[in-house]
Structure formats: structure tokens, C-alpha cells
C-alpha positions in Angstrom: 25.7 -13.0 -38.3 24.8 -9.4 -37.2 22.8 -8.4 -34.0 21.9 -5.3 -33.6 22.5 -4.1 -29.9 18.7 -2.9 -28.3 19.4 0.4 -26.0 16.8 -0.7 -23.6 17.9 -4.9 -23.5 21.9 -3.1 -22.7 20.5 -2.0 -19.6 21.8 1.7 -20.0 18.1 2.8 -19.6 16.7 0.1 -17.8 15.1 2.6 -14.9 15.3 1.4 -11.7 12.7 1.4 -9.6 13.0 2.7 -5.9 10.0 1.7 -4.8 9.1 -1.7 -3.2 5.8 -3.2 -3.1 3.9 -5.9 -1.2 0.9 -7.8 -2.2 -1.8 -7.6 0.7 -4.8 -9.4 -0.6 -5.6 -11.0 -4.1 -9.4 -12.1 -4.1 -11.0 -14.5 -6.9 -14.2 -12.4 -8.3 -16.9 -13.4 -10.4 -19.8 -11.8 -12.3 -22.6 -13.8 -13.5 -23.8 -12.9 -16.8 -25.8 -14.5 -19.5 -23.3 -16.7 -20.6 -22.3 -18.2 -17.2 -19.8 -16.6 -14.7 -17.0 -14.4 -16.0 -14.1 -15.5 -13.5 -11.6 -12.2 -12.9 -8.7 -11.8 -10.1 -8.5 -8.5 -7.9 -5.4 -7.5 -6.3 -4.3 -4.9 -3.7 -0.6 -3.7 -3.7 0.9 -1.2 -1.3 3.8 0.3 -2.7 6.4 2.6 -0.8 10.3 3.5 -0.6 10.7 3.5 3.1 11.8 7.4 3.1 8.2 8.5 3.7 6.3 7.6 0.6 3.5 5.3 0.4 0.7 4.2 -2.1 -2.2 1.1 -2.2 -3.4 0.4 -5.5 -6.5 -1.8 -6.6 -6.9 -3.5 -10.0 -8.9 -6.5 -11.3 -7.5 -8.5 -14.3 -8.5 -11.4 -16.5 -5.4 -13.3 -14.6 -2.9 -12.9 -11.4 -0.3 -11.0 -13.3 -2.4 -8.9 -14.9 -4.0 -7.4 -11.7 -0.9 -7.4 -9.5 0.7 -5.4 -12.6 -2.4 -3.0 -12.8 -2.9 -1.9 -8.9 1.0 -1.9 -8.6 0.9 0.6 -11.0 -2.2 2.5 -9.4 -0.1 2.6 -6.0 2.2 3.9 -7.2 0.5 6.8 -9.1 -1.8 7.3 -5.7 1.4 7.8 -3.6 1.0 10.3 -0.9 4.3 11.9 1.5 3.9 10.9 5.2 5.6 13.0 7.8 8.3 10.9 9.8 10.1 12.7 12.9 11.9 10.5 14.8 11.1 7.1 13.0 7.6 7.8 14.0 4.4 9.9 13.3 4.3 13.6 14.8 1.2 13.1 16.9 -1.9 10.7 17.5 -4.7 10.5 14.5 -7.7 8.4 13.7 -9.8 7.7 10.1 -12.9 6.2 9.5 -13.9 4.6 6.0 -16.4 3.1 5.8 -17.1 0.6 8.8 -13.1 0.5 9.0 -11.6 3.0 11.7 -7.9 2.9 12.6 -6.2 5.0 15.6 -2.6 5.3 15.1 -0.2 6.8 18.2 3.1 7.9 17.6 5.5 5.9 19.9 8.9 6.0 21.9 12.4 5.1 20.0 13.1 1.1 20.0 9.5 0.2 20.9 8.8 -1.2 17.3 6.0 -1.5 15.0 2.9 -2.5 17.4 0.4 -3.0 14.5 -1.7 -5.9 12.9 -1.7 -6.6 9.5 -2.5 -4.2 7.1 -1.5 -1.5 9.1 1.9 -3.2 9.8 2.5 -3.3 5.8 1.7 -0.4 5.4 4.1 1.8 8.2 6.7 -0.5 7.0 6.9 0.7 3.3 6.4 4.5 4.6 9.5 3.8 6.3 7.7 4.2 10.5 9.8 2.0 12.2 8.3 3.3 15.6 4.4 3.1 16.1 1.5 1.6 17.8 -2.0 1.0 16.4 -5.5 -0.1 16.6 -7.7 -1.3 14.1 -11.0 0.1 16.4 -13.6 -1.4 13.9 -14.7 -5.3 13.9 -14.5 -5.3 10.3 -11.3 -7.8 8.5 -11.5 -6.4 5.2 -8.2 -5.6 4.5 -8.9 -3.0 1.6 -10.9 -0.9 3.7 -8.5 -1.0 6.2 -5.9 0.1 4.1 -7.9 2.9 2.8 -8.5 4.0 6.4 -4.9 3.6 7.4 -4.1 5.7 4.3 -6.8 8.5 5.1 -5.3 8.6 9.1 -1.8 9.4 7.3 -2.6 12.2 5.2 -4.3 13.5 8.2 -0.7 13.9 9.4 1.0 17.7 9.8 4.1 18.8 11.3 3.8 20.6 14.2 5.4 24.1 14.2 
């Protein structure tokens, strides 16, 4: 019997994809309606290659794979370039959004990624391998501190 040969099931075209991503929070949601609740599943995914690129992405699907698939994609269209010298950040910056605030400090080679959580995730797929944080504000939600971690970064410029 003949098969014909698929170009994209050969692998020739198959594009790989440099970026890696982590899953940092995956939250059941619900909206009551007439009908009863409508059950949906809300994902955030920080995406980066380690060389300085970075993106979080948020989604909501009908299931697990369907939002994980959807903010994977997001992060990786809302990537942003983060300026590394030295395996660290070039100087001290802090972000506020909303009652999130995060104060990141650049730090000395071989002290390590001093950072909780989200911030932690975060660095690592930028590719910081030196750095020490604070999440100053009381608040544990982890998409709003992403978002503030992400605004401190693009706060980031080289110094001339």
C-alpha cells in the first residue's frame, strides 16, 4: 500500500522552539450565569530562552490544555529583552502594579538567585543567574507579581 510522506510529520520543518516555559499558577474560575456556573481554567505561563528574553502570558480555557496552550502563546508574543551584564541586572529598580511592588538589586558573581517565587521563575528564564530581590508588598498573588517583576525589568537601561 502507498503512504504518502507528510513534509511537516518528516520532521524537516518541524521548528524548534528555543524558548522554555514554566507554568506559575493555574486557577479554577467560575462565572455564575442563568444556567448555573460556567466552570473555566486560567493559566499563567512565563516563557524565556535564558539569553535575556522573557515573557508571562495569561489565558483562560474551557480545560487545562487549552489555557496552558493559550497564555504560552501570549508569553511568548509579550516577550520583552532584558539587559544582563555580568549574569546580573545593571543597577537597582523597583515597580509597582497594582498593590504588588517588587525591588530588584543587582548582585556580586556566585551569590545566586536570592528571590522568592515568582520572581525566582522569572530571572531564571531571562537567563539572571546573579540577583537579589524583595517582594515589598503583602500581597501573594502571583500574577500581579509577575506583572510587577516584568514592569521593574523593562525599567532596565544600560548605563553608558
Amino acid at each position: 500500500m502507498f503512504t504518502q510522506k507528510n513534509k511537516f510529520t518528516e520532521g524537516r520543518f518541524k521548528k524548534k522552539d528555543e524558548f522554555e516555559s514554566k507554568l506559575l499558577d493555574l486557577a479554577r474560575v467560575a462565572h455564575t450565569r442563568a444556567g448555573g456556573k460556567k466552570l473555566r481554567f486560567r493559566a499563567i505561563i512565563v516563557a524565556g530562552n535564558r539569553t535575556g528574553k522573557v515573557g508571562v502570558g495569561v489565558a483562560s480555557g474551557l480545560d487545562v490544555a487549552g489555557a496552558v496552550e493559550k497564555a504560552t502563546f501570549q508569553a511568548k508574543k509579550n516577550l520583552i529583552e532584558v539587559p544582563i551584564v555580568e549574569d546580573t541586572i545593571p543597577h537597582e529598580v523597583e515597580a509597582k502594579f497594582g498593590p504588588a511592588e517588587v525591588l530588584l538589586r543587582p548582585q556580586r558573581k556566585g551569590r545566586g538567585l536570592v528571590a522568592g517565587g515568582t520572581v525566582r521563575i522569572i530571572c531564571q528564564l531571562a537567563g539572571i543567574r546573579n540577583i537579589s530581590s524583595k517582594i515589598i508588598s503583602r500581597t501573594g498573588n502571583k500574577l500581579n507579581n509577575a506583572r510587577a517583576t516584568m514592569k521593574a525589568l523593562k525599567k532596565l537601561k544600560i548605563k553608558k
